[in-house]
N, C-alpha and C positions, 0 to 999 in steps of 0.2 A: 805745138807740143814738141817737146825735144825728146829725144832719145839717145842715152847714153851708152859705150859700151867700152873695155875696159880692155886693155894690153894684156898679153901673159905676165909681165912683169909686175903690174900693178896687183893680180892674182896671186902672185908671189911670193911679193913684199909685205903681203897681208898673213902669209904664217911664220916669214923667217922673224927669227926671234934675235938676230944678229944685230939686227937696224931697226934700234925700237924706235928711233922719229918716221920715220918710212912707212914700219909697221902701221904706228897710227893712223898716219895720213890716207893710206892705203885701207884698213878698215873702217874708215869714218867715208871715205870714198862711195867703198861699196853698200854699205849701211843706208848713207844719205839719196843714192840717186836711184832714178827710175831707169833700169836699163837693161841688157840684153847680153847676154854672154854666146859670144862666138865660138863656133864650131872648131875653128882653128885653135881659139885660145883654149879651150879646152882640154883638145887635144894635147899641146904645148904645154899648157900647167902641170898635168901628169906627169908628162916628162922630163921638166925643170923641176918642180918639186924635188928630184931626187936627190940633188945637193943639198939638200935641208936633213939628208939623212944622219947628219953627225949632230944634228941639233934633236935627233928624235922624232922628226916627222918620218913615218912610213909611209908606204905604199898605202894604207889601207885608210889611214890620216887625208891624203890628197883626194882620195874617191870620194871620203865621207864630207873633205869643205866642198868638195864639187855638188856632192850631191845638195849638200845646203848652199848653193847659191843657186843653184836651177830649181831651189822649192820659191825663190824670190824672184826670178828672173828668167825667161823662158830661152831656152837654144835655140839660135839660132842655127840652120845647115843650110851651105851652098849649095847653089845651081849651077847649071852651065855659065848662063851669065855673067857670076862673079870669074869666074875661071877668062872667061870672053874680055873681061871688063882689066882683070888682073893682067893681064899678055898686056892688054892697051896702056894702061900708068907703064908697065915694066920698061915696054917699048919705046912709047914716046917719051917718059917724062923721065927714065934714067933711074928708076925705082928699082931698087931691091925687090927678088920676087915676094919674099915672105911679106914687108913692108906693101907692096902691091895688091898684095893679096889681101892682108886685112883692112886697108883702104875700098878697094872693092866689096869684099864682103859690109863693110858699113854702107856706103851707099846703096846695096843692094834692099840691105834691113832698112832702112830711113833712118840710120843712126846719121845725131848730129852731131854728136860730142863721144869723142874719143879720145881718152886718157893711158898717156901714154909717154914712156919715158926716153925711149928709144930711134922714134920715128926724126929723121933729121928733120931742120927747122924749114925746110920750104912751105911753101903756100899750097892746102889741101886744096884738094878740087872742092867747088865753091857747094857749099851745102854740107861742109863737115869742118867742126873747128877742131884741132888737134891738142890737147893740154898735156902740159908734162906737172903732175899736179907737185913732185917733188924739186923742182926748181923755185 
């Protein structure tokens, strides 16, 4: 069984109304897969979202898609672990913490598929495939 779980960006690109190919792709994303939203992305959506604010998304807007994608898909929250697991990618393999970190955090969850636009093109640690679904 796979398990998916999704970038802040891809979260993102699902309300900005600036990039309606994106938008789409991004909502039909979220729509289609069986997946898991990250404690990290979470938090992050909130806080990116706010450049959508000249578009008329609010604060209250970002709560209310979050709260509609945790009634589809459960939170996931780190442990020590991921934090344990995050140092190690960082360390050894030259990762970005944040990039690090939401790597960890998937393999923590048994996510296998992670979308995502951002993360450079190196080769995941094996048991997670990486998709940039807008390329």
């Amino acid at each position: 069984m796979s398990v998916d779980a999704f970038d802040t960006n891809v979260l993102v690109y699902a309300c900005n109304k600036s990039d309606a190919q994106k938008r789409q792709i991004a909502q039909q994303i979220l729509e289609s897969k069986d997946g898991v939203i990250l404690w990290q992305t979470a938090c992050e959506f909130i806080s990116a979202t706010r450049k959508l604010a000249d578009q008329g998304f609010a604060a209250t807007d970002a709560w209310r898609h979050l709260d509609f994608l945790l009634e589809s898909m459960p939170l996931v929250v780190p442990n020590r672990m991921v934090l344990d697991e995050a140092q190690r990618l960082h360390l050894k393999l030259n990762l970005s913490y944040w990039d690090a970190l939401i790597i960890a955090a998937c393999l923590d969850a048994g996510v296998t598929r992670l979308y995502s636009e951002d993360l450079p093109g190196r080769a995941p640690p094996e048991g997670l495939e990486i998709i940039n679904p807008f390329a």
